[in-house]
N, C-alpha and C positions, 0 to 999 in steps of 0.2 A: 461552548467552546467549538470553535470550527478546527479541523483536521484537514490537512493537503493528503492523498493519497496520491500515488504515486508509480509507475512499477516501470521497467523494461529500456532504459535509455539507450542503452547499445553505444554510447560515445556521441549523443547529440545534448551536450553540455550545457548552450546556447536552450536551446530550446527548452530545456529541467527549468535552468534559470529564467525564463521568461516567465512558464507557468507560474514557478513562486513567486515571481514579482507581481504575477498579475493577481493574486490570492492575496492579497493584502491584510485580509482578516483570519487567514487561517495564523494560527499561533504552533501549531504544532504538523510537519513532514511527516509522512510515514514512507518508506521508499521500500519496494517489494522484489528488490534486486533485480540484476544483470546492468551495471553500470556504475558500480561502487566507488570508482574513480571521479565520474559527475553528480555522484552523491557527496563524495567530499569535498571537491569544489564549489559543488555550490549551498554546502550547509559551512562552509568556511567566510561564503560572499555574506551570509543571512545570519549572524551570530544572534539575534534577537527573536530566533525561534527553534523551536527544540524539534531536533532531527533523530530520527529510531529507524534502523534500515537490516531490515536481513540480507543475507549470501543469496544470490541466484548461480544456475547453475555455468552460467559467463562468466561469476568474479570471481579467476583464480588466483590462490594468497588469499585469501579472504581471512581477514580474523573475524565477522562476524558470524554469526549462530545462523541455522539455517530456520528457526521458527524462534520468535519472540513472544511471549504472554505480556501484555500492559494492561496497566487500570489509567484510565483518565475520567476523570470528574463521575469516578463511580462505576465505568463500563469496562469489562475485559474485555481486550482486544487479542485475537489470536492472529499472526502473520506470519507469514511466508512465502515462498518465491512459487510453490508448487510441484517444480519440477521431483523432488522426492516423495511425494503423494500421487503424483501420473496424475497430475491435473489435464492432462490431453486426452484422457479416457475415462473422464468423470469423477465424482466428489465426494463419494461414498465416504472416502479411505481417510479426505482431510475434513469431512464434516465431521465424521464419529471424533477424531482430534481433538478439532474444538470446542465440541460437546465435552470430552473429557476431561477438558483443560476448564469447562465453567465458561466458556467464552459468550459472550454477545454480540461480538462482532466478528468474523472470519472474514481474513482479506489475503488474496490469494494473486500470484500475475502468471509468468511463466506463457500465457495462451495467447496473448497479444489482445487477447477479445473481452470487450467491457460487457460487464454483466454484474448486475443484481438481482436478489431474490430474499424474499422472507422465510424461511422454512421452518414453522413449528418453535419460532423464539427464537430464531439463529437468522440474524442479517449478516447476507455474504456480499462481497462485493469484488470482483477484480477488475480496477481501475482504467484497464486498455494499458494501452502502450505508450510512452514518449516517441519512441521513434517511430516513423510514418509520417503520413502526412489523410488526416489530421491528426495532431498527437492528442492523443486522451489520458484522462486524468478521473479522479474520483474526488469528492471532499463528502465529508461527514458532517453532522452539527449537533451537539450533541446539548439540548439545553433541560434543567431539572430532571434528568434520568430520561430524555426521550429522545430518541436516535433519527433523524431524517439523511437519505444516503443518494447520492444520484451521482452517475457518471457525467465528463462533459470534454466537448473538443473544442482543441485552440489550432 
């Protein structure tokens, strides 16, 4: 199963929406907040693929949670926007997290700065940013229990 990652739009709507359209094979959005309004718009445009978004610390009103736990085809996924873990001064505080939560995947935004890492059975990944230029994105692939994870710009 391929996965859109996602994180940071700030009100560039157009540009959320191009990435998924350009993703044609991802089945399922993951969106790691600050733009909750272009996450609804454009999981309203794409009813044929299943949308899961946390609260960053921009979407105010927010009814979403500010960390999600998913399983998809087997893998926990732990998410969140970051900013309540001070992801802007390291990862200590959201690795131990996700480690406690059983995760396999920790995906994080909040820094604007794309990054992956392996750490001892825990792939993290925070996607970049939508807004900017170039806007960065993450997708996942996740085939028989095995996780391949890269960032990339459009």
């Amino acid at each position: 199963m391929k996965i859109l990652v996602v994180s940071d739009s700030h009100g560039m709507t157009k540009k959320l929406s191009e990435i998924v359209r350009r993703q044609t094979k991802a089945e399922v959005v993951l969106f790691l907040g600050d733009g909750e309004s272009d996450f609804d718009h454009v999981k309203a445009e794409f009813p044929e693929k299943m949308f899961i978004g946390v609260r960053g610390n921009n979407d105010w009103c927010s009814s979403l949670k500010n960390t999600e736990v998913i399983s998809i085809e087997g893998v926990r996924i732990f998410m969140t926007h970051g900013h309540t873990y001070h992801v802007k001064y390291g990862l200590s505080e959201l690795k131990m997290s996700a480690r406690s939560a059983k995760a396999d995947i920790l995906l994080y935004g909040h820094t604007h700065d794309p990054y992956t890492e392996y750490d001892d059975g825990l792939y993290i990944m925070n996607p970049g940013a939508v807004l900017g230029y170039p806007s960065e994105y993450g997708v996942i692939d996740i085939q028989n229990g095995q996780i391949l994870m890269n960032t990339a710009a459009y």
